[in-house]
PyMOL CGO cylinders between C-alpha atoms (Angstrom):
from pymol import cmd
from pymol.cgo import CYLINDER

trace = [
    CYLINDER, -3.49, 227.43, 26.95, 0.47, 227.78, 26.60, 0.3, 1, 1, 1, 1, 1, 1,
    CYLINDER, 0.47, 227.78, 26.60, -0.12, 226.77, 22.99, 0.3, 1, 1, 1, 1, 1, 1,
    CYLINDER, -0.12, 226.77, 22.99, -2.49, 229.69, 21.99, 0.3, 1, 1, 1, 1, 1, 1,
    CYLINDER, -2.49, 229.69, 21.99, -0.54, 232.12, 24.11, 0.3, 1, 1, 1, 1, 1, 1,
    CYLINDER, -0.54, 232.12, 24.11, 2.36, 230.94, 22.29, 0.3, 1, 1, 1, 1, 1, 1,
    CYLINDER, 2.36, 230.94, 22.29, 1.05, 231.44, 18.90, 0.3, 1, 1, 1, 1, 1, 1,
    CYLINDER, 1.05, 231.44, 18.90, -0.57, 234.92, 19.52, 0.3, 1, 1, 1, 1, 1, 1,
    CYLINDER, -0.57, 234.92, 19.52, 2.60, 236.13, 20.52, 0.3, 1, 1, 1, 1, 1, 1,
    CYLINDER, 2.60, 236.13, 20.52, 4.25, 234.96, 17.34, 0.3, 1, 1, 1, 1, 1, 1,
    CYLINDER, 4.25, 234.96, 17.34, 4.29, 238.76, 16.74, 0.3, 1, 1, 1, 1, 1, 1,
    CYLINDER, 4.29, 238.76, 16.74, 5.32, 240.26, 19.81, 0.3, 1, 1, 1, 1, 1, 1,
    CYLINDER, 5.32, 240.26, 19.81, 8.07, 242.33, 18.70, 0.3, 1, 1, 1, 1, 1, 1,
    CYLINDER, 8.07, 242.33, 18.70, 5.34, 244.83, 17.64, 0.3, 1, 1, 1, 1, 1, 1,
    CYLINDER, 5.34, 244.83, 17.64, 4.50, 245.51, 21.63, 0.3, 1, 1, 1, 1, 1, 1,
    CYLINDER, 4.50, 245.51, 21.63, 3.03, 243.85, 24.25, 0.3, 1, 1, 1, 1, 1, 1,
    CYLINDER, 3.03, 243.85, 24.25, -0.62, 245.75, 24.14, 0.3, 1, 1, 1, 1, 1, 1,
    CYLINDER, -0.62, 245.75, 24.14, -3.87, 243.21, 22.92, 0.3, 1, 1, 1, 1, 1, 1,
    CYLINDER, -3.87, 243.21, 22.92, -4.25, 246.58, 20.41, 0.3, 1, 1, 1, 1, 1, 1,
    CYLINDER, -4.25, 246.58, 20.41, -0.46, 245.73, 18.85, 0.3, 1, 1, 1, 1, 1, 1,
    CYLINDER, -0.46, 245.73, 18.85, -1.38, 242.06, 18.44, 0.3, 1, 1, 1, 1, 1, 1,
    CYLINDER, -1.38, 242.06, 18.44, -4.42, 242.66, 16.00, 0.3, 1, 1, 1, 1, 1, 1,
    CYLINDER, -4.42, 242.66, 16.00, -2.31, 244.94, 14.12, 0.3, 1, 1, 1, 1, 1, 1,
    CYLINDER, -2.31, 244.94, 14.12, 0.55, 242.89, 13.86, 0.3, 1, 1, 1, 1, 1, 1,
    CYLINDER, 0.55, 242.89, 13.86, -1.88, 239.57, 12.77, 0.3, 1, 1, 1, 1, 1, 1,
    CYLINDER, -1.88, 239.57, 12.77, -4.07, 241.93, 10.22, 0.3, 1, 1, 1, 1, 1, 1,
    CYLINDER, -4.07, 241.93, 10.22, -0.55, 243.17, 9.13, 0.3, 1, 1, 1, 1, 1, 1,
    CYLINDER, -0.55, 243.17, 9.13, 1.95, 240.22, 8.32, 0.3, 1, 1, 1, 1, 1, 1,
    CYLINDER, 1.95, 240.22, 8.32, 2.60, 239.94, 4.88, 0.3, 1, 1, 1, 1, 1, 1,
    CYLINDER, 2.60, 239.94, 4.88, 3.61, 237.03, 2.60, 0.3, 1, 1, 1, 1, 1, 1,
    CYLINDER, 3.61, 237.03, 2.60, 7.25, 238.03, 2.57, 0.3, 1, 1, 1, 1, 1, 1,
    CYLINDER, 7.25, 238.03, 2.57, 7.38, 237.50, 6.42, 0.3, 1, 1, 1, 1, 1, 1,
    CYLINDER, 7.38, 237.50, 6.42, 8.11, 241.31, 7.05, 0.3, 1, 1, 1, 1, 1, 1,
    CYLINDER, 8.11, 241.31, 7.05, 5.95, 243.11, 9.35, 0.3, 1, 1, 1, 1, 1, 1,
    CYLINDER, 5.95, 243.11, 9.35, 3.55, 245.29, 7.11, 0.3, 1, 1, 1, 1, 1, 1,
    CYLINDER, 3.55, 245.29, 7.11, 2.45, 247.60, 10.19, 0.3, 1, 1, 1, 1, 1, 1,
    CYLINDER, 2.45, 247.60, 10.19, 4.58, 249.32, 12.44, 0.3, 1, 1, 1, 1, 1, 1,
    CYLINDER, 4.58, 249.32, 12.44, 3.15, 249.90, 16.25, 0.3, 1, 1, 1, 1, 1, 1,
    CYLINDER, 3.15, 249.90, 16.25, 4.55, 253.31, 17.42, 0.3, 1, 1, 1, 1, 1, 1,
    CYLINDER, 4.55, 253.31, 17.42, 5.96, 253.55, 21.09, 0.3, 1, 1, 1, 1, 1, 1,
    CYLINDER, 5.96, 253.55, 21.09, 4.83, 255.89, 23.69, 0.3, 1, 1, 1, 1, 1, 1,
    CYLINDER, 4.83, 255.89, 23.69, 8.40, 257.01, 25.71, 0.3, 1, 1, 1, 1, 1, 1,
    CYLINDER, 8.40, 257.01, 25.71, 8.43, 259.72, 28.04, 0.3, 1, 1, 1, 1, 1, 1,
    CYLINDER, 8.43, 259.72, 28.04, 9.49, 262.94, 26.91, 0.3, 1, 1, 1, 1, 1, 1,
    CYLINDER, 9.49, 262.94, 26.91, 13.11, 262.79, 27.82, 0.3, 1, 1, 1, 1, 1, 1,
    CYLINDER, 13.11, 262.79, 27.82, 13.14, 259.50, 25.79, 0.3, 1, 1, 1, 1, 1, 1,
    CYLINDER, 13.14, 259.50, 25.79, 11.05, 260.90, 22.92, 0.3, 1, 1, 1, 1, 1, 1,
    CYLINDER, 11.05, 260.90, 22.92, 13.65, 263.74, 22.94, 0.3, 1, 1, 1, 1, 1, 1,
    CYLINDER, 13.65, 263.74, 22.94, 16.82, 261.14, 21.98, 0.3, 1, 1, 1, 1, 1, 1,
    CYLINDER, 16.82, 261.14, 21.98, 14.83, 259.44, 19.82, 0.3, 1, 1, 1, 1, 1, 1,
    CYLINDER, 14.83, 259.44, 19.82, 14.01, 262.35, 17.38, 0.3, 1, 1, 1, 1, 1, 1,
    CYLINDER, 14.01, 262.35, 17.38, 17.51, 263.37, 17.59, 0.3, 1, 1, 1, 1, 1, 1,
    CYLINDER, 17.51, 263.37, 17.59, 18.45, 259.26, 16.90, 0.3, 1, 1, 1, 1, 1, 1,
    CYLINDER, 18.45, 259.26, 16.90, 15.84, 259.28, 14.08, 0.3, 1, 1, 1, 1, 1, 1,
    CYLINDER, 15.84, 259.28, 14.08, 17.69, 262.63, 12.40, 0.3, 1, 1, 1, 1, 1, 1,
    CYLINDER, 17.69, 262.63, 12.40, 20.91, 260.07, 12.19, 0.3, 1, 1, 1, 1, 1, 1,
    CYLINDER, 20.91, 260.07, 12.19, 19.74, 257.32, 11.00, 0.3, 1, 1, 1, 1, 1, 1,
    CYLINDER, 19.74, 257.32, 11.00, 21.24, 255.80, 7.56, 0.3, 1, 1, 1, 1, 1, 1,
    CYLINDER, 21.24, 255.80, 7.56, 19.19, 256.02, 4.33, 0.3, 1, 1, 1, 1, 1, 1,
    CYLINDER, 19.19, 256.02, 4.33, 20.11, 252.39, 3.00, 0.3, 1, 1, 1, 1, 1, 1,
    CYLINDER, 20.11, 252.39, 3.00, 21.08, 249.55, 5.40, 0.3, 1, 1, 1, 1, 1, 1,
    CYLINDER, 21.08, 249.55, 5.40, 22.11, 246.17, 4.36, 0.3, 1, 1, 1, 1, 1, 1,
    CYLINDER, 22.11, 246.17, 4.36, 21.76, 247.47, 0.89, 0.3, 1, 1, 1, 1, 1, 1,
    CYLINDER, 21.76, 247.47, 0.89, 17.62, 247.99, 1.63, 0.3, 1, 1, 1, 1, 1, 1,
    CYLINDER, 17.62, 247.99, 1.63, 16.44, 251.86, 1.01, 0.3, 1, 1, 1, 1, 1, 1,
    CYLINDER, 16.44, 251.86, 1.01, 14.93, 253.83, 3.79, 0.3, 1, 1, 1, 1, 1, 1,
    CYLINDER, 14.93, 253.83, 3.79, 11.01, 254.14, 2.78, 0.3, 1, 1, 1, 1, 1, 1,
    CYLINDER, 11.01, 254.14, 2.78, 9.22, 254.30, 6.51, 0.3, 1, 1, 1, 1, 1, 1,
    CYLINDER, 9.22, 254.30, 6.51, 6.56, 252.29, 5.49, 0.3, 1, 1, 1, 1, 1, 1,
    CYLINDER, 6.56, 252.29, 5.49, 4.96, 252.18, 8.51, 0.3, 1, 1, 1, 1, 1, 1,
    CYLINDER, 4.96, 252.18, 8.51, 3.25, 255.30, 10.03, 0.3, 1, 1, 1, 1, 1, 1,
    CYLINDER, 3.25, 255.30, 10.03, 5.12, 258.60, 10.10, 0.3, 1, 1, 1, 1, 1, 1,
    CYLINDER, 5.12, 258.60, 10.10, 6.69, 259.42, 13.27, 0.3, 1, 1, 1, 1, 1, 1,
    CYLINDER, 6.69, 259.42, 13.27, 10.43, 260.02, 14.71, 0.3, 1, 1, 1, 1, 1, 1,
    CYLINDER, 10.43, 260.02, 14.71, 9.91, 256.93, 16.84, 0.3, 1, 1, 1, 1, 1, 1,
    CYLINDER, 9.91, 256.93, 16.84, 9.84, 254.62, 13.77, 0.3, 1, 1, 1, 1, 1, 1,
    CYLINDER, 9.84, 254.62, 13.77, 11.27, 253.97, 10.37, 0.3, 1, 1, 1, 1, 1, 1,
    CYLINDER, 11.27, 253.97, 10.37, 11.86, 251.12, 8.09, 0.3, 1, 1, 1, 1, 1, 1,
    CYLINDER, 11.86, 251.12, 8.09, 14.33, 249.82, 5.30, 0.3, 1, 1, 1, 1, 1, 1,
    CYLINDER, 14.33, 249.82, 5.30, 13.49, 247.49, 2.48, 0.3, 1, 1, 1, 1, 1, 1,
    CYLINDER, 13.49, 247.49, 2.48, 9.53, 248.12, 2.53, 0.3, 1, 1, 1, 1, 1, 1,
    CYLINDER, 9.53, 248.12, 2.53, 9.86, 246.33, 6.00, 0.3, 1, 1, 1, 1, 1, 1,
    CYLINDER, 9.86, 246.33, 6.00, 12.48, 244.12, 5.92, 0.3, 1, 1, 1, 1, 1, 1,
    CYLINDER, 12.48, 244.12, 5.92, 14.13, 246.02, 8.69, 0.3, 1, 1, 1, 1, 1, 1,
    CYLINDER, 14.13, 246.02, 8.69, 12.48, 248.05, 11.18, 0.3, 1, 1, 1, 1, 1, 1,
    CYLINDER, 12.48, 248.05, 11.18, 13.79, 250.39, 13.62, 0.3, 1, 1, 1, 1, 1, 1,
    CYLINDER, 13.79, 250.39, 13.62, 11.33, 251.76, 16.93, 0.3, 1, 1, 1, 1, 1, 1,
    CYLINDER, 11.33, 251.76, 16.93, 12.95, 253.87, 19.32, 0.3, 1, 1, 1, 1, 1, 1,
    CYLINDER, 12.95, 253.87, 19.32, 11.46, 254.30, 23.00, 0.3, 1, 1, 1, 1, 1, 1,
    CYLINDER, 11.46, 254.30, 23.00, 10.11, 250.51, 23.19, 0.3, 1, 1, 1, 1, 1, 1,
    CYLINDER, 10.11, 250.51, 23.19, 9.58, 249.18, 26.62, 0.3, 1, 1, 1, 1, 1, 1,
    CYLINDER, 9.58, 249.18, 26.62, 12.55, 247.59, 28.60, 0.3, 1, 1, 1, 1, 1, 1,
    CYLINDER, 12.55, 247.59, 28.60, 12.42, 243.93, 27.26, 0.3, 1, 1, 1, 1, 1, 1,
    CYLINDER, 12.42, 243.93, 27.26, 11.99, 241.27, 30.50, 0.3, 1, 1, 1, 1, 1, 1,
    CYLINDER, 11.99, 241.27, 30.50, 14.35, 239.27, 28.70, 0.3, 1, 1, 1, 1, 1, 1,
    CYLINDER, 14.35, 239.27, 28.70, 16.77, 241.62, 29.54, 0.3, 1, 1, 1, 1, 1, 1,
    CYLINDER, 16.77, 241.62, 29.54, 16.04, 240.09, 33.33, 0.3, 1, 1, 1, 1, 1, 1,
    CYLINDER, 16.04, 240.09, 33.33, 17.16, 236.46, 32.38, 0.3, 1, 1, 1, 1, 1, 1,
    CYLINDER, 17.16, 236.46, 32.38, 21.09, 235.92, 33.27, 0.3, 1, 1, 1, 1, 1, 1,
    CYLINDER, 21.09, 235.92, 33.27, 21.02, 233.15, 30.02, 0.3, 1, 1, 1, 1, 1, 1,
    CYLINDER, 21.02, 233.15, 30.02, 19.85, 235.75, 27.24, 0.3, 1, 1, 1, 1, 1, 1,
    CYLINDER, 19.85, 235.75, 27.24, 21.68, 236.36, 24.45, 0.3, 1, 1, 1, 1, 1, 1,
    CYLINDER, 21.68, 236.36, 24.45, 23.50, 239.35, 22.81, 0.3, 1, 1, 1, 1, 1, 1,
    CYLINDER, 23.50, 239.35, 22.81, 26.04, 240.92, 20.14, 0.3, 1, 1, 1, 1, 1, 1,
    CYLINDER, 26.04, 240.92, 20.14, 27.56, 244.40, 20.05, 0.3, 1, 1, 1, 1, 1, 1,
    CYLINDER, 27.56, 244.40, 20.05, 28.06, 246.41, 16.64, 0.3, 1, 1, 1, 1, 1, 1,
    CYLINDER, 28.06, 246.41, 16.64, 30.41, 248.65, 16.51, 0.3, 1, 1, 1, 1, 1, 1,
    CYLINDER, 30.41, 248.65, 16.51, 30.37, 249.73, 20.20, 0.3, 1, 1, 1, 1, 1, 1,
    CYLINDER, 30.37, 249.73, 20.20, 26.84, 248.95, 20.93, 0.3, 1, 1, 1, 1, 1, 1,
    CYLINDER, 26.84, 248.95, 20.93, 25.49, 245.98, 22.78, 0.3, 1, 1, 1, 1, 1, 1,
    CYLINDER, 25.49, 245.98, 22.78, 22.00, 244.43, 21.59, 0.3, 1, 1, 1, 1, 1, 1,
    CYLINDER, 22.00, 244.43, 21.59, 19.50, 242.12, 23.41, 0.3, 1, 1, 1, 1, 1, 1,
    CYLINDER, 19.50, 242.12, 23.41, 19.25, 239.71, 21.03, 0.3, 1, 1, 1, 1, 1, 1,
    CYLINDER, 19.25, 239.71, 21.03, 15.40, 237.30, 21.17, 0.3, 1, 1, 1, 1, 1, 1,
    CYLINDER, 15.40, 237.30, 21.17, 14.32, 235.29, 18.05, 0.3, 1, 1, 1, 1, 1, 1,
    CYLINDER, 14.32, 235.29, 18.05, 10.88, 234.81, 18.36, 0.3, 1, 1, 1, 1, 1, 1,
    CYLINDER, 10.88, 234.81, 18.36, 9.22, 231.88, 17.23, 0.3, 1, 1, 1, 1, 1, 1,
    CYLINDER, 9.22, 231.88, 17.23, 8.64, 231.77, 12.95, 0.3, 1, 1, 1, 1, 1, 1,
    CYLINDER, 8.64, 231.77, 12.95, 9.83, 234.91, 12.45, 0.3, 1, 1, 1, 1, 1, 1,
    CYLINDER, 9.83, 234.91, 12.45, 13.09, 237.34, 12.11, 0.3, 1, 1, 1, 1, 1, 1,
    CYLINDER, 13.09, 237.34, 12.11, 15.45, 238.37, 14.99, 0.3, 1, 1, 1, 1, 1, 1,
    CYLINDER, 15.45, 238.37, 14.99, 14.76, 241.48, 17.17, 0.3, 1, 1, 1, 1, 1, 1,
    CYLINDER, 14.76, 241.48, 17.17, 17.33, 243.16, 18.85, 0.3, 1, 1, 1, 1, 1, 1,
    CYLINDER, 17.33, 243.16, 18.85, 17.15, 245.85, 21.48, 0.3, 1, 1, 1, 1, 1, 1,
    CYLINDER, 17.15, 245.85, 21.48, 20.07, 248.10, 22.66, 0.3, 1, 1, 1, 1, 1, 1,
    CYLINDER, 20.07, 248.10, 22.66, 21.12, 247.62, 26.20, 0.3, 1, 1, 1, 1, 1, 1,
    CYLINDER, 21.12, 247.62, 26.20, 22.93, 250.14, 28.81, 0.3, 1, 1, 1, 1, 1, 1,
    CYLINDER, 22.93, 250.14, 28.81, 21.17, 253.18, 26.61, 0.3, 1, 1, 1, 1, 1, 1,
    CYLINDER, 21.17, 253.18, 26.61, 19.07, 255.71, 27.79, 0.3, 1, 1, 1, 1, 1, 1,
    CYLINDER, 19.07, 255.71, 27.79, 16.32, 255.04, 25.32, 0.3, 1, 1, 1, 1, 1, 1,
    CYLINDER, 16.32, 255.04, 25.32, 15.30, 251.57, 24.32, 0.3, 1, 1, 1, 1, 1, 1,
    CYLINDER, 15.30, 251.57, 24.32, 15.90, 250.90, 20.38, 0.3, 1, 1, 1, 1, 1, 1,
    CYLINDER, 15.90, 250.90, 20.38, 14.76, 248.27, 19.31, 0.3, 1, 1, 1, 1, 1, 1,
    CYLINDER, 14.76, 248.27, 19.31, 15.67, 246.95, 15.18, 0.3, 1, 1, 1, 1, 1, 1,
    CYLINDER, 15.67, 246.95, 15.18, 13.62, 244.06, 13.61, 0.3, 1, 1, 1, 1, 1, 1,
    CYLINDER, 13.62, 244.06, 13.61, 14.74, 242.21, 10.91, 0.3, 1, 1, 1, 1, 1, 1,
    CYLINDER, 14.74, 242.21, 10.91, 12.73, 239.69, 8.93, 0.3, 1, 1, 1, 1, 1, 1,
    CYLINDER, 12.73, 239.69, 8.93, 13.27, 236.50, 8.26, 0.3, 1, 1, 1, 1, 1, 1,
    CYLINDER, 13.27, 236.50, 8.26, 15.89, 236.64, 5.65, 0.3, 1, 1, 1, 1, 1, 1,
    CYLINDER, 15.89, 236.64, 5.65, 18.24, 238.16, 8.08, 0.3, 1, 1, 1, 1, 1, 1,
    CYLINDER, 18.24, 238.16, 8.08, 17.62, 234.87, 10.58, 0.3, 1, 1, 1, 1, 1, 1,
    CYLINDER, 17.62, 234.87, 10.58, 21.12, 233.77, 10.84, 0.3, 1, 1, 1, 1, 1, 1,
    CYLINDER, 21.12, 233.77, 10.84, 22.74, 237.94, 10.08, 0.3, 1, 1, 1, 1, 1, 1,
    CYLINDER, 22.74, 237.94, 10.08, 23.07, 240.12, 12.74, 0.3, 1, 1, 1, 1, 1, 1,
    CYLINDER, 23.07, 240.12, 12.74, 25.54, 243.19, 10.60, 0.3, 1, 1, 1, 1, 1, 1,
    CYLINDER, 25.54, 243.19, 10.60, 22.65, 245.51, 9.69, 0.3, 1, 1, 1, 1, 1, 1,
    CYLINDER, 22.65, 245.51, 9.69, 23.20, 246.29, 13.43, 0.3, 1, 1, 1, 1, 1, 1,
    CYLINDER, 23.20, 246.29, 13.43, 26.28, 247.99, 12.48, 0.3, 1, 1, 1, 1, 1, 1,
    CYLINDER, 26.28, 247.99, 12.48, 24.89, 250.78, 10.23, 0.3, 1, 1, 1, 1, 1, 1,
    CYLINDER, 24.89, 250.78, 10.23, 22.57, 251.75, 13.52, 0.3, 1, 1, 1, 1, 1, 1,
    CYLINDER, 22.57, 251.75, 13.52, 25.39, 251.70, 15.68, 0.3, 1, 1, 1, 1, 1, 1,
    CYLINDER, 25.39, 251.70, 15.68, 27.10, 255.61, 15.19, 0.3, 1, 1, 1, 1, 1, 1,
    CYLINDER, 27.10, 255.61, 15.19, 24.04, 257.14, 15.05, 0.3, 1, 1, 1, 1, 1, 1,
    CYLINDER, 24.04, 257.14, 15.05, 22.48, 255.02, 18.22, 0.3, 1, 1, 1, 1, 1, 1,
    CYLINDER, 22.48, 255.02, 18.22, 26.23, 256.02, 19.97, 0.3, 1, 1, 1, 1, 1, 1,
    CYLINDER, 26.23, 256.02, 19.97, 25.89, 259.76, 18.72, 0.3, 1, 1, 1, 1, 1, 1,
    CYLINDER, 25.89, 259.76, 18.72, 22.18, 260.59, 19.72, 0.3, 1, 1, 1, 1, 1, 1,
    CYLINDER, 22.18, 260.59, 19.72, 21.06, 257.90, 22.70, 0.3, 1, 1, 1, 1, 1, 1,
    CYLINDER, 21.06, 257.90, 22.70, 23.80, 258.32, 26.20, 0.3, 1, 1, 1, 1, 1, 1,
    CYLINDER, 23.80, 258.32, 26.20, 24.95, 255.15, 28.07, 0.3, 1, 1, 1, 1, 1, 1,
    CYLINDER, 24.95, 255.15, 28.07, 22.62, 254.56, 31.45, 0.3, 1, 1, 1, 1, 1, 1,
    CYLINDER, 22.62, 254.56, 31.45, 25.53, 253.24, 32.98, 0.3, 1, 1, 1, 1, 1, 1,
]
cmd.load_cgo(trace, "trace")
């Protein structure tokens, strides 16, 4: 059983819901970059620093162009047609609960790092009011500085919780 729970979850930075994991497995591509883009549900205080964060956010990153190519909504957006993915207003990762996880800060802004299994890291700010979370395929396995072009925009639009 661990086995098949392990593999369905292969794709788990999409969301936790059985709904996200048929999207995410319909929606991998060859490149290793997630071809569909789940869409969080925050509150509306959240959803409120998340449009503001999504007004900020950089039009290349890493060198990739902005091109959302996921569906179109101020929670979401995407650089290099999905290379890098940014969702605002995720969930509050339990791996933030485990006193060995690791992290990085860019630029003044401390990230949850988790590398799941045959696929790209996924990083998720910490000690912010709203949860962003920034994907990154693959090719960025061992490269955590697109983090850095998030980081004034994340420090401009989403408070400290602490």
């Amino acid at each position: 059983m661990t086995s098949f729970r392990r593999r369905l979850r292969r794709p788990v930075f999409l969301g936790p819901s059985a709904a996200v994991l048929v999207l995410a497995a319909a929606g991998c591509s060859a490149t290793g970059s997630p071809a569909s883009i789940t869409v969080p549900t925050p509150v509306p205080e959240v959803a409120a620093y998340c449009g503001a964060l999504h007004k900020e956010l950089p039009e290349t990153v890493a060198g990739q162009n902005r091109d959302d190519s996921g569906p179109r909504s101020v929670l979401t957006a995407s650089w290099g047609d999905g290379a890098i993915v940014l969702r605002c207003g995720v969930d509050r990762p339990a791996k933030m609960d485990d006193p060995m996880a690791k992290g990085t800060e860019a630029d003044g802004v401390n990230w949850l790092l988790e590398q799941p299994e045959d696929a790209g890291p996924r990083f998720t700010t910490t000690y912010r009011k709203a949860y962003v979370e920034v994907t990154l395929s693959s090719a960025y396995a061992h490269d955590a500085s697109p983090l850095a072009a998030f980081a004034p925009a994340v420090r401009k639009t989403v408070p400290d919780s602490v």
